[in-house]
py3Dmol code that shows the C-alpha trace and the ligand (Angstrom):
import py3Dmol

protein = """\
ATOM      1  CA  UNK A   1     225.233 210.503 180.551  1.00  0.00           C
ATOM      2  CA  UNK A   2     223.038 209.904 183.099  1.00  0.00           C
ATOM      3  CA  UNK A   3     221.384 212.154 185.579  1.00  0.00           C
ATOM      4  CA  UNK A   4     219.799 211.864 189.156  1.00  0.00           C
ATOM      5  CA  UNK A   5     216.992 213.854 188.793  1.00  0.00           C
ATOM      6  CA  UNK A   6     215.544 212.226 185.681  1.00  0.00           C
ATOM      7  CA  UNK A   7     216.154 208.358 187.448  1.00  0.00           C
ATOM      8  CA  UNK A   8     214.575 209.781 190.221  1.00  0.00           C
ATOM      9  CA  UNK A   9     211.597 211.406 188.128  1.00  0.00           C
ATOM     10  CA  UNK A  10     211.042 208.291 186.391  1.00  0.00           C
ATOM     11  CA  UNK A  11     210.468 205.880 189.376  1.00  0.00           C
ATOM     12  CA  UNK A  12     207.557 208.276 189.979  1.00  0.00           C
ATOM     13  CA  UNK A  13     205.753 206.297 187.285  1.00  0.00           C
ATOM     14  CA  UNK A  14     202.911 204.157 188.747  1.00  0.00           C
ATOM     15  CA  UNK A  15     201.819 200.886 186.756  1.00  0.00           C
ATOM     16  CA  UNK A  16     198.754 201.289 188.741  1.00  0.00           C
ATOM     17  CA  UNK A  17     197.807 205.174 188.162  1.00  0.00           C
ATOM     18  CA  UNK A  18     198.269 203.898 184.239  1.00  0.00           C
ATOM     19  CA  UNK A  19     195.732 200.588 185.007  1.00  0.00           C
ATOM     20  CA  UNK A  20     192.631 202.492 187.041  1.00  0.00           C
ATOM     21  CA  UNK A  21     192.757 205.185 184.422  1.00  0.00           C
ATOM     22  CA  UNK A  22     192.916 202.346 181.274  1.00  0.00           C
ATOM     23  CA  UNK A  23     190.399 200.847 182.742  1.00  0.00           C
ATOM     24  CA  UNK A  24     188.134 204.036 183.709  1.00  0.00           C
ATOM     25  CA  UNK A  25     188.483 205.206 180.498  1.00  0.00           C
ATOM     26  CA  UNK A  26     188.271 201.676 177.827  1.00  0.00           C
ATOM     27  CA  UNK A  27     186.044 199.637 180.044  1.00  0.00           C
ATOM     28  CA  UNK A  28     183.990 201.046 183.126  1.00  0.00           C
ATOM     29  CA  UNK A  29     182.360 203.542 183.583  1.00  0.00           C
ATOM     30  CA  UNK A  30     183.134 204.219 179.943  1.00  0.00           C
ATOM     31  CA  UNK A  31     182.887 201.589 177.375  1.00  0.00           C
ATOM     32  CA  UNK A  32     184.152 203.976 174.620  1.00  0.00           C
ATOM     33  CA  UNK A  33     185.153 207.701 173.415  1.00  0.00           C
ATOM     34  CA  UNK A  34     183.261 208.599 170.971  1.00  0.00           C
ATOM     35  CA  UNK A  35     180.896 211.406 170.075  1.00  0.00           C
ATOM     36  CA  UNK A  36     178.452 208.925 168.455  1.00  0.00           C
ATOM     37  CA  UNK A  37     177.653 206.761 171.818  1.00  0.00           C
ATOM     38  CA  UNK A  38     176.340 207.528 174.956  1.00  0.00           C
ATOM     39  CA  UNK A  39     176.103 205.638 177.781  1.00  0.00           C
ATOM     40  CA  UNK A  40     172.424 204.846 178.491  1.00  0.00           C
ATOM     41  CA  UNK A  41     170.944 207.040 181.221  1.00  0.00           C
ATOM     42  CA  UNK A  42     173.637 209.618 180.518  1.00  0.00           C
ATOM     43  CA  UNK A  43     173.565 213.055 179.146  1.00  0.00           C
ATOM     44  CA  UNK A  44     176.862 213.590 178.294  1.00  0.00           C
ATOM     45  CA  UNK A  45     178.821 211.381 175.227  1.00  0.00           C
ATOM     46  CA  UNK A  46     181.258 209.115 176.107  1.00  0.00           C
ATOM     47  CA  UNK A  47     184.093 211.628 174.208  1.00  0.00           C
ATOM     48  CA  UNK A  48     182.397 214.122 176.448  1.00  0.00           C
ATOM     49  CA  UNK A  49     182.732 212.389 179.582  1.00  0.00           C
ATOM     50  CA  UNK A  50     186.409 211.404 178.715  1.00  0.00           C
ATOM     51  CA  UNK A  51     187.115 214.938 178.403  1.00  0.00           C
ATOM     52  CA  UNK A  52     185.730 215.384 181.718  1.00  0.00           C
ATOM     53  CA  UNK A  53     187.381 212.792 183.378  1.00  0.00           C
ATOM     54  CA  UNK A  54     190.913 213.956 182.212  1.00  0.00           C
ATOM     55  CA  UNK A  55     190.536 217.399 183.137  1.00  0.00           C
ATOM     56  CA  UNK A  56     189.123 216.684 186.432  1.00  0.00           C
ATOM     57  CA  UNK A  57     192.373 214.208 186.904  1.00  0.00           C
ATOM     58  CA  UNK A  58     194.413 217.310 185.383  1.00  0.00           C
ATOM     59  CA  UNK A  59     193.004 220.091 187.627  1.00  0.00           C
ATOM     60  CA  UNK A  60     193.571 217.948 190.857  1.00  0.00           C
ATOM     61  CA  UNK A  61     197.154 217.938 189.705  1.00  0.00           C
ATOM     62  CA  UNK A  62     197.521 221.807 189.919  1.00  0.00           C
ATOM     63  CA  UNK A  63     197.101 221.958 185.903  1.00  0.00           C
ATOM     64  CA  UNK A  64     194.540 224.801 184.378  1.00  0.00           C
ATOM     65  CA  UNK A  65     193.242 223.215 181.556  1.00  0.00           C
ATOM     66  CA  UNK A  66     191.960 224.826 178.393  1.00  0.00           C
ATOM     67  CA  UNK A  67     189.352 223.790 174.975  1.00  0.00           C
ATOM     68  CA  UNK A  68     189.675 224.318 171.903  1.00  0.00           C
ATOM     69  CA  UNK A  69     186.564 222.863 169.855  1.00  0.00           C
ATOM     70  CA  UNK A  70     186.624 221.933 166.206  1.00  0.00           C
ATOM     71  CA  UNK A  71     183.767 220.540 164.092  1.00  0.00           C
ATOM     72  CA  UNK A  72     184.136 217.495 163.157  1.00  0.00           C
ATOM     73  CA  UNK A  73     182.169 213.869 162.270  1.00  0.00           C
ATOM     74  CA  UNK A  74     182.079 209.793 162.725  1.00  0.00           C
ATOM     75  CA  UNK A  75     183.486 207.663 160.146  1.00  0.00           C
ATOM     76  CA  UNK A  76     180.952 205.624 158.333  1.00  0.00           C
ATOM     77  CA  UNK A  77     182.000 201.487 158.724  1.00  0.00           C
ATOM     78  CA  UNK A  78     182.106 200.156 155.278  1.00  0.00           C
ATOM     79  CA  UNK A  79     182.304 196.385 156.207  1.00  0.00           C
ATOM     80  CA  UNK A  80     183.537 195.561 152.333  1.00  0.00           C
ATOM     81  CA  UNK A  81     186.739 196.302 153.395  1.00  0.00           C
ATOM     82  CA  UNK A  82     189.464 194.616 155.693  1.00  0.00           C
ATOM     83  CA  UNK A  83     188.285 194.194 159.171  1.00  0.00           C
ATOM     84  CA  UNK A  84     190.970 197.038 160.901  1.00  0.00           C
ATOM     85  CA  UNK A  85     190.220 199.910 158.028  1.00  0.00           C
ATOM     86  CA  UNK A  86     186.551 199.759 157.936  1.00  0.00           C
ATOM     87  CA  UNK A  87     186.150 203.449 158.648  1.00  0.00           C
ATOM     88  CA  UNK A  88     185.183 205.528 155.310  1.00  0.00           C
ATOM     89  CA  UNK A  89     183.851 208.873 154.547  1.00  0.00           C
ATOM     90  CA  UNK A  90     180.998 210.086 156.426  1.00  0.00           C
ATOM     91  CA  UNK A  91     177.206 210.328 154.751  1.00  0.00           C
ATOM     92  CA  UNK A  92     175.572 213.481 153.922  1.00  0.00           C
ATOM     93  CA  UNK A  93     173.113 213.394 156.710  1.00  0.00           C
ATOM     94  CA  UNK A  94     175.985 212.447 159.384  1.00  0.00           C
ATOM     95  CA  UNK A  95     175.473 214.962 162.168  1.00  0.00           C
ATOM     96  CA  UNK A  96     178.370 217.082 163.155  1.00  0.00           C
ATOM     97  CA  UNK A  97     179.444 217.259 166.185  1.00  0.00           C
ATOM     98  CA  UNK A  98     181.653 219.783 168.415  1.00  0.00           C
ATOM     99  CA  UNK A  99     185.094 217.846 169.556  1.00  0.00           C
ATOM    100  CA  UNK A 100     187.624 219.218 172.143  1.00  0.00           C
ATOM    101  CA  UNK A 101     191.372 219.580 172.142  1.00  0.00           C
ATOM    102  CA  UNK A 102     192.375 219.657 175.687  1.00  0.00           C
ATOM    103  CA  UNK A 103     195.445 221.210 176.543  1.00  0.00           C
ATOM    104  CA  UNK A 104     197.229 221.312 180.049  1.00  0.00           C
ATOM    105  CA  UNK A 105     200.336 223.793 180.352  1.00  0.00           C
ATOM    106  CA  UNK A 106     203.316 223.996 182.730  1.00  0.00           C
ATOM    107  CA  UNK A 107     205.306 226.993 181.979  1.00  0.00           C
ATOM    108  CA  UNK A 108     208.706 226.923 182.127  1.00  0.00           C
ATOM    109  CA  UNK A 109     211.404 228.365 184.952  1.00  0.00           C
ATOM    110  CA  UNK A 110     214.006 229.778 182.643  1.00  0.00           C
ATOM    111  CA  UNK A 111     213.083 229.432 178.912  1.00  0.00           C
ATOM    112  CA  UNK A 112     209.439 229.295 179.123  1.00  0.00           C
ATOM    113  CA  UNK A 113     209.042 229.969 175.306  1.00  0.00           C
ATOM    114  CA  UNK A 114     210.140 226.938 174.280  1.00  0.00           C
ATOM    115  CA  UNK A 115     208.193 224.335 174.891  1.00  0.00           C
ATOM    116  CA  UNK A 116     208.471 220.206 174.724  1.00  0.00           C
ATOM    117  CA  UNK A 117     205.070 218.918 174.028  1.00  0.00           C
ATOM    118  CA  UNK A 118     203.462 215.417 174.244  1.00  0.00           C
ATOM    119  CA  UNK A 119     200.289 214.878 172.821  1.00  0.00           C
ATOM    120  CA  UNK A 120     197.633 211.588 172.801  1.00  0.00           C
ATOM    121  CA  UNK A 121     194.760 211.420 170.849  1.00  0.00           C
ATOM    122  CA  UNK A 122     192.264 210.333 173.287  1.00  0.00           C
ATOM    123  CA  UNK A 123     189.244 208.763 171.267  1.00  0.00           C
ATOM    124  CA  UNK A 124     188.042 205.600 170.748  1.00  0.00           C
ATOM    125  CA  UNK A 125     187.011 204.109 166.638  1.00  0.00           C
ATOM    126  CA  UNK A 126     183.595 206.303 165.482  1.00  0.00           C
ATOM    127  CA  UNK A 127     182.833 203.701 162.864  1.00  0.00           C
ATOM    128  CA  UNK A 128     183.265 200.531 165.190  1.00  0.00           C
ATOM    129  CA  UNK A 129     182.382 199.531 168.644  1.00  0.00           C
ATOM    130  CA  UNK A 130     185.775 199.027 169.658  1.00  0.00           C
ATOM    131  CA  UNK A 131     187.198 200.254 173.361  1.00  0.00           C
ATOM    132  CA  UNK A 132     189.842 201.172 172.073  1.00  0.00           C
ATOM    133  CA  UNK A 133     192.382 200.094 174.302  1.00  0.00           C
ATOM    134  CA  UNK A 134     196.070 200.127 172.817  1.00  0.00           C
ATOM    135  CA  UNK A 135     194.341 202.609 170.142  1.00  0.00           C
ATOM    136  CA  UNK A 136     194.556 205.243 172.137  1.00  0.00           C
ATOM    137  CA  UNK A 137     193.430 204.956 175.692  1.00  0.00           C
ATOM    138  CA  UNK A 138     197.234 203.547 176.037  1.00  0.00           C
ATOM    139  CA  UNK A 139     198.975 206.841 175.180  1.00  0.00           C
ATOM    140  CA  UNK A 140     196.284 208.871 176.613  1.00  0.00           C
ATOM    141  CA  UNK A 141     197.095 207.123 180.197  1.00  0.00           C
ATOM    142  CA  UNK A 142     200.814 207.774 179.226  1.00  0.00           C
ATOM    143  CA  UNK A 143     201.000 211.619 178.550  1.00  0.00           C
ATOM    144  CA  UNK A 144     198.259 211.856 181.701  1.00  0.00           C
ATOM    145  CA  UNK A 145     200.602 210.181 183.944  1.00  0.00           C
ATOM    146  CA  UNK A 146     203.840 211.908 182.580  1.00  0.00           C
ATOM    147  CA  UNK A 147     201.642 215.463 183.858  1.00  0.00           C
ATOM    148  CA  UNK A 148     201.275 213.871 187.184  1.00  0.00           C
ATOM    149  CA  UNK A 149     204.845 212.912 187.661  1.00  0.00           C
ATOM    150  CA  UNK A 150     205.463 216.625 186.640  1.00  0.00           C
ATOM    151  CA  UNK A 151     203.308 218.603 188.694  1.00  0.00           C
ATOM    152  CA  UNK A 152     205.627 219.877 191.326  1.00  0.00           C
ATOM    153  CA  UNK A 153     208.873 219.560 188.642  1.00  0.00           C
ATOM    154  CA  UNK A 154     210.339 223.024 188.141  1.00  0.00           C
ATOM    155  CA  UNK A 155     211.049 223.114 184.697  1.00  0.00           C
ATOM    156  CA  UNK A 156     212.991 224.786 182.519  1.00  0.00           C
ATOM    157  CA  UNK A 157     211.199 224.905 179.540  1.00  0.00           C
ATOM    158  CA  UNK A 158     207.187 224.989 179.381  1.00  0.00           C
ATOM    159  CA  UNK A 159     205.504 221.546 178.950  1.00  0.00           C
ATOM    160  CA  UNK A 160     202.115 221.233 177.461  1.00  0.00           C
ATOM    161  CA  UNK A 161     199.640 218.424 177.516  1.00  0.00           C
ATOM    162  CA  UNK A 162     197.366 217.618 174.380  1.00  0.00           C
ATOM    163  CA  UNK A 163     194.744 215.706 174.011  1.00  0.00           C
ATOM    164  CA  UNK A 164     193.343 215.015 170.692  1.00  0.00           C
ATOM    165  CA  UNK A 165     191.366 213.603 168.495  1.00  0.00           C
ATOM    166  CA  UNK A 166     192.133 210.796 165.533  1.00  0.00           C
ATOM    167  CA  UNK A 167     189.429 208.680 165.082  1.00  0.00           C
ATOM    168  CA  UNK A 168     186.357 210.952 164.349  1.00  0.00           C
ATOM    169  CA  UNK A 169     187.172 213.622 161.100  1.00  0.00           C
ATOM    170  CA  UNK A 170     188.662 215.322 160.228  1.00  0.00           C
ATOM    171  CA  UNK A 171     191.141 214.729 162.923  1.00  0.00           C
ATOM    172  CA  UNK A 172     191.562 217.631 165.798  1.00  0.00           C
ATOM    173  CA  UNK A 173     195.249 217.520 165.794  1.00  0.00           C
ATOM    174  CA  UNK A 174     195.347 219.305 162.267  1.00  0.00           C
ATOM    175  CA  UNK A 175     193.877 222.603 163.996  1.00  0.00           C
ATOM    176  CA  UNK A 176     195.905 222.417 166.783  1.00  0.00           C
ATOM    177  CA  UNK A 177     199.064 222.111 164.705  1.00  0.00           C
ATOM    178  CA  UNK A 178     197.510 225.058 162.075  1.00  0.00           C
ATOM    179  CA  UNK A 179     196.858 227.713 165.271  1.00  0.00           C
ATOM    180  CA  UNK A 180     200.752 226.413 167.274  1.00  0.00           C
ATOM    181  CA  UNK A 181     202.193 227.556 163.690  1.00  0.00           C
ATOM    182  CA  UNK A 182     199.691 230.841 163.604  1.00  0.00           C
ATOM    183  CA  UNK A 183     200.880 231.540 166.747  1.00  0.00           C
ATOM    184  CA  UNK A 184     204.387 230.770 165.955  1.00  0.00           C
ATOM    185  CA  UNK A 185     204.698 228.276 169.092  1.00  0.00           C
ATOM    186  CA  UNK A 186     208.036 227.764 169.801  1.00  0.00           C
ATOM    187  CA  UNK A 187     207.951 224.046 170.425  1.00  0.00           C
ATOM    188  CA  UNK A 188     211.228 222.600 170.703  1.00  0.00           C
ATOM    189  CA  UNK A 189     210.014 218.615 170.842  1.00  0.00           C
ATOM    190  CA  UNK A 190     206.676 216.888 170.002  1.00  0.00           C
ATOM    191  CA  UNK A 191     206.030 213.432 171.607  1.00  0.00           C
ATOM    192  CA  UNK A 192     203.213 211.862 170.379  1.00  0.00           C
ATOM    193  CA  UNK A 193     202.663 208.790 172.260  1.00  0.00           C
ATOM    194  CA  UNK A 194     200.231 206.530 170.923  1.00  0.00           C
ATOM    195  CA  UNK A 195     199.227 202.639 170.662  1.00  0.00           C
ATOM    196  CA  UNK A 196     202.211 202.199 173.061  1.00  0.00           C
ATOM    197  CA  UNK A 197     202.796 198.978 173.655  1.00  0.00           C
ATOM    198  CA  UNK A 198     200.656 197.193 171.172  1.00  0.00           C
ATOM    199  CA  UNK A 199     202.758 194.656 169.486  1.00  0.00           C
ATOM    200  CA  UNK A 200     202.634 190.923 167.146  1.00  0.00           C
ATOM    201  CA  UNK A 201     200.985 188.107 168.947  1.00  0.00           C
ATOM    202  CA  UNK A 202     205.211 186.588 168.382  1.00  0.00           C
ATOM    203  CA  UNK A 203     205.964 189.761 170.134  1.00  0.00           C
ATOM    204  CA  UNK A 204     203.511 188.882 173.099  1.00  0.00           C
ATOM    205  CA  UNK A 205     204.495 185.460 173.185  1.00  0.00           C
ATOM    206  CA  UNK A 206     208.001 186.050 173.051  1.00  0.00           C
ATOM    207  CA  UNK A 207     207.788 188.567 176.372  1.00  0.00           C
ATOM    208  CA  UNK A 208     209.250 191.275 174.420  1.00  0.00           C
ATOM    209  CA  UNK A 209     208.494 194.963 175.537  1.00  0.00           C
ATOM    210  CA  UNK A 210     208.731 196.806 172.969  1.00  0.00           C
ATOM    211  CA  UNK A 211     208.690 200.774 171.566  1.00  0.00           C
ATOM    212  CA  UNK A 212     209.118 202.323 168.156  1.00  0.00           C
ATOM    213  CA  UNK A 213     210.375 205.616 167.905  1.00  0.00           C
ATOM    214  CA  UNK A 214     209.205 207.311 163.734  1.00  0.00           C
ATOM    215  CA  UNK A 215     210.554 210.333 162.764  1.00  0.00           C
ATOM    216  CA  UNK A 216     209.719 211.110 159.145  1.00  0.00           C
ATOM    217  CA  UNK A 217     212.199 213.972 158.508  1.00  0.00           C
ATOM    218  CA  UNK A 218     215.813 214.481 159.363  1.00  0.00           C
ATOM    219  CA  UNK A 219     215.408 216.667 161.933  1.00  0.00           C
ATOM    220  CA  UNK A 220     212.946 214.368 164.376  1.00  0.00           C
ATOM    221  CA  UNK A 221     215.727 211.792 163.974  1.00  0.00           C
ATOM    222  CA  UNK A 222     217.798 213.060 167.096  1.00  0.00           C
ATOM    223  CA  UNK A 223     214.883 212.849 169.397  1.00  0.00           C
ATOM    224  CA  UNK A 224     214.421 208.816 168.244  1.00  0.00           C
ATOM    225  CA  UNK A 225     217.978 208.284 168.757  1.00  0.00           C
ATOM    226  CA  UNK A 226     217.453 210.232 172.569  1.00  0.00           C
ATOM    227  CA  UNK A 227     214.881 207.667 173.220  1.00  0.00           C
ATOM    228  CA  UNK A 228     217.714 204.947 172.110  1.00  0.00           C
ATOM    229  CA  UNK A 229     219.739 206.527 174.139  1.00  0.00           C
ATOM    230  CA  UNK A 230     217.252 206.974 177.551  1.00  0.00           C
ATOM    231  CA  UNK A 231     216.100 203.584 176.902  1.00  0.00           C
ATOM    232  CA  UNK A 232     220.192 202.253 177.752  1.00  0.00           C
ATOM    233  CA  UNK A 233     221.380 205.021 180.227  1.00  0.00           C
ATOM    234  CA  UNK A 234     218.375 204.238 182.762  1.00  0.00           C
ATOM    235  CA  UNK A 235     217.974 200.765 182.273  1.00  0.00           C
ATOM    236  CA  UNK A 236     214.523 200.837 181.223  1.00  0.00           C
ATOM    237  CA  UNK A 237     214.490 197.640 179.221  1.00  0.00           C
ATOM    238  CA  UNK A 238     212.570 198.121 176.370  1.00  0.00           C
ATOM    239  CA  UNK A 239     213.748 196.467 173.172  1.00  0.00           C
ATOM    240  CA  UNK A 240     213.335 199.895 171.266  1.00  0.00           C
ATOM    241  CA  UNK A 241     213.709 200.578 167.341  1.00  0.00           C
ATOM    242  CA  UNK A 242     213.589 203.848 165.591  1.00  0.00           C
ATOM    243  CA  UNK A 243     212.565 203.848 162.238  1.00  0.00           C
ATOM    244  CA  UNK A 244     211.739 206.357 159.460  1.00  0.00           C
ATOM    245  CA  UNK A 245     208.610 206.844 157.805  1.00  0.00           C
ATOM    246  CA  UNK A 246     208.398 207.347 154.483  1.00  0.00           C
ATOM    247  CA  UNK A 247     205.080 210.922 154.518  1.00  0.00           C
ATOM    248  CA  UNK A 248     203.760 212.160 157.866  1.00  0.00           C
ATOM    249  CA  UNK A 249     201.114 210.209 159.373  1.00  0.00           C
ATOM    250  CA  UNK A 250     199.036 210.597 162.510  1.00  0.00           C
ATOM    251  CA  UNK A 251     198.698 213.154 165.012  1.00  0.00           C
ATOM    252  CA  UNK A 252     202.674 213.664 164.824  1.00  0.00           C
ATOM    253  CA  UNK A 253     201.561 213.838 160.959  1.00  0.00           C
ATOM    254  CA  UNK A 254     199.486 216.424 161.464  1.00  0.00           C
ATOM    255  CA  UNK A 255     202.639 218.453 163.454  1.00  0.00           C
ATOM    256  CA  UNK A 256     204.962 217.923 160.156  1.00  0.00           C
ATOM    257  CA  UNK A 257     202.570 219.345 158.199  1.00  0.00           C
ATOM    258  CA  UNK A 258     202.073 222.064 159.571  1.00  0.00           C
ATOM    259  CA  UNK A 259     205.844 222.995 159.641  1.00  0.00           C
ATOM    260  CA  UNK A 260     207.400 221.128 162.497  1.00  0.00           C
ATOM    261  CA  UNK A 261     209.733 218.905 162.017  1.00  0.00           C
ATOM    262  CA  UNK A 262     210.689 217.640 164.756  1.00  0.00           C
ATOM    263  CA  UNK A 263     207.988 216.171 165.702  1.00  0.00           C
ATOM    264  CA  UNK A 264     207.947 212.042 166.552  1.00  0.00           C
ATOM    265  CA  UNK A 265     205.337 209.390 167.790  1.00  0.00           C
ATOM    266  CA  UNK A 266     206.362 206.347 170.022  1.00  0.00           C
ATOM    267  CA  UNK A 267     204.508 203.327 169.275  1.00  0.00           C
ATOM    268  CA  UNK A 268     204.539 199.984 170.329  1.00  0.00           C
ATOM    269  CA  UNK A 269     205.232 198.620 166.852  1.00  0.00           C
ATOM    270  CA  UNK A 270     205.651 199.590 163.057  1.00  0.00           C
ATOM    271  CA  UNK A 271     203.928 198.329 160.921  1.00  0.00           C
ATOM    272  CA  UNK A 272     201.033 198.431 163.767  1.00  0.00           C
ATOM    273  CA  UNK A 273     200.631 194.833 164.563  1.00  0.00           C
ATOM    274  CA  UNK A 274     198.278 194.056 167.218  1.00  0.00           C
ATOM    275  CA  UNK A 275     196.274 192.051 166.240  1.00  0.00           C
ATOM    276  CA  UNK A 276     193.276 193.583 167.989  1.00  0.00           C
ATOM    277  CA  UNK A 277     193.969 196.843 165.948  1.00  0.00           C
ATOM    278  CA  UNK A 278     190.579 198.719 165.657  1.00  0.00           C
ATOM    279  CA  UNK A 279     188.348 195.786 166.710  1.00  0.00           C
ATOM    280  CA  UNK A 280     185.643 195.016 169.261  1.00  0.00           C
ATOM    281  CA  UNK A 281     188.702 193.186 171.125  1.00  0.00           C
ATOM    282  CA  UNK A 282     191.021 195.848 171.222  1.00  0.00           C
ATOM    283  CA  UNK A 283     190.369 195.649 175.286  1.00  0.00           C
ATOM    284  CA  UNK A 284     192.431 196.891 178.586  1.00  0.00           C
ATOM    285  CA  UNK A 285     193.148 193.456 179.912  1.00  0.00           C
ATOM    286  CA  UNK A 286     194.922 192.460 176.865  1.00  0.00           C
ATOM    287  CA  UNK A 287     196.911 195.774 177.482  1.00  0.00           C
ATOM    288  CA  UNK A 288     201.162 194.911 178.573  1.00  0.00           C
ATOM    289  CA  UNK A 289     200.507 197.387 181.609  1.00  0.00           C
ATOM    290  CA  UNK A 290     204.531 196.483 182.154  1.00  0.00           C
ATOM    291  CA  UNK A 291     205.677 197.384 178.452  1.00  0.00           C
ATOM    292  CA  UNK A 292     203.443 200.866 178.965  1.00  0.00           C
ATOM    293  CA  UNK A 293     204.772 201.780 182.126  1.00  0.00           C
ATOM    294  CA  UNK A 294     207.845 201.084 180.478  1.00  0.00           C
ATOM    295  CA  UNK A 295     207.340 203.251 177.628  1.00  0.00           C
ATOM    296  CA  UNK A 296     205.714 205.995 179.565  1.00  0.00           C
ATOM    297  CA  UNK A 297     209.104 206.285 181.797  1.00  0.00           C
ATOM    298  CA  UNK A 298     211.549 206.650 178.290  1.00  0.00           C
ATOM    299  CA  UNK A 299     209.058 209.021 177.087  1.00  0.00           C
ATOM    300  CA  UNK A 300     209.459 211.266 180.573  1.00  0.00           C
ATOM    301  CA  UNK A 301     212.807 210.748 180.287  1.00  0.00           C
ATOM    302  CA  UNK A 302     213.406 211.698 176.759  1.00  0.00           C
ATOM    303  CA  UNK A 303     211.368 215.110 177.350  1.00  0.00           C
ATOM    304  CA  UNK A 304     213.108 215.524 181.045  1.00  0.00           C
ATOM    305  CA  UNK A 305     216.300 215.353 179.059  1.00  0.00           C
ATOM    306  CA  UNK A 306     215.452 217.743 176.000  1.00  0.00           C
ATOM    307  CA  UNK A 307     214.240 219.874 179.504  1.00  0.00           C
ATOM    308  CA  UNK A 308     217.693 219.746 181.113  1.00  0.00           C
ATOM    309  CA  UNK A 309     219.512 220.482 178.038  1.00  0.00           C
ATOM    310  CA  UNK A 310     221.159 217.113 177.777  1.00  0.00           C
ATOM    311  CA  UNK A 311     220.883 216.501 174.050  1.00  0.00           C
TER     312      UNK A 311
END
"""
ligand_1 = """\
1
ZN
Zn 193.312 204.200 165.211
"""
view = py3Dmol.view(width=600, height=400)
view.addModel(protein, "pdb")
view.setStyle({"model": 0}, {"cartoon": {"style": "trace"}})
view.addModel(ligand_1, "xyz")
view.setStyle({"model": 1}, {"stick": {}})
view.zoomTo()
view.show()
């Protein structure tokens, strides 16, 4: 069934909000996001600018936005292996380094305990100059622009914003899953959005805009059938698939683990297959801005709808 207030909350997505920030954030002014590079004549790392970038964008949206730091290190690049899975174990003298979760929150009108969360891990390959554009600055764009279509939304239940971190280790999302289960969050849905639109070169050439929807266990599989269902009520065009996965992986991974479920990741294909995947070329103007803006509207619309009670 479809409602008015999610079409109209999804034409509020701008192909051009998700572009500058792509751009601002996988090309210029930063390259890369990663604790391991700076930008020359720069203080800051390029993970630690990123992090200020997105709060700054955050905080002009009305959002407080809060840290939680974890130790962590780069991946070492062992180049005997397969070009896209280069990254291995760290060395003894690799330094470690402080990363940030970032988390924005809206709390809910009427059942602000439960809460529908969509989280993006927001760094770029340790081990590899790569930009890192599908992988993640594509989902990281996504769950940024879904908090500015929902500043001034008056929502039911809370929404909160992650930001994370997958490609230094160990990965952030693990402690921010561990202290949501200490805490005994109540989170109703977990979106994690990530590599969206990042599809086959047959894919590309074939104009196809495409979205996967894993769930691993039983219970995330009614939030990859809502996106099925999103996807057809609002005419959003995406030629979406949901698919099971076999153990948890990823930042949603991390989620299952940790004793929730529910949790899903939308991705622009399964098994990954851009063919840029965690390479030097993995840059923003190969990026489908169309297919992202596309994704980034079933995404609002599945947590709109798991906001309005309408699954
Ligand atoms: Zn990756």
């Amino acid at each position: 069934m479809s409602n008015s207030l999610i079409s109209d909350l999804i034409k509020l997505v701008d192909a051009n909000q998700l572009r500058q920030n792509l751009f601002s954030l996988s090309k210029s002014p930063l390259p890369y996001r990663k604790l391991n590079h700076t930008v020359p004549g720069n203080i800051k790392n390029t993970l630690y600018q990123t992090d200020d970038f997105i709060q700054k964008k955050l905080e002009s949206w009305g959002y407080g936005v809060q840290k939680e730091g974890v130790k962590v290190r780069a991946f070492s690049c062992d180049i005997s292996k397969p070009k896209a899975h280069q990254y291995s174990s760290p060395t003894e003298e690799s330094p470690w380094f402080t990363a940030y979760n970032l988390y924005a929150k809206k709390t809910g009108l009427v059942y602000p305990e439960e809460i529908i969360l969509f989280l993006s891990h927001k760094d770029s390959q340790s081990w590899v100059d790569s930009p890192g554009a599908y992988d993640n600055c594509s989902g990281t764009v996504s769950t940024m622009e879904i908090a500015r279509v929902l500043k001034d939304y008056p929502a039911q239940r809370s929404f909160w914003f992650l930001f994370c971190n997958e490609e230094h280790t160990p990965w952030t999302s693990v402690s921010a899953a561990e202290n949501a289960k200490s805490r005994n969050d109540n989170l109703v849905a977990i979106f994690n959005l990530d590599s969206m639109g990042g599809k086959s070169q047959a894919e590309i050439n074939a104009g196809l805009k495409t979205n996967v929807t894993l769930f691993t266990k039983p219970q995330g599989e009614q939030f990859a059938d809502l996106m099925g269902e999103v996807n057809r009520v609002y005419s959003i065009g995406l030629n979406q698939r949901k698919q099971k996965r076999e153990t948890p992986g990823d930042d949603d991974g991390s989620f299952i683990k940790s004793g929730f479920p529910i949790a899903i990741m939308n991705v622009g294909s399964f098994p990954y297959a851009d063919p840029n995947y965690h390479l030097e070329t993995d840059i923003p103007e190969l990026v489908d801005i169309q297919n992202l803006w596309m994704s980034t509207q079933a995404s609002l619309a599945a947590g709109l709808s798991v906001d309005l009670g309408e699954m």
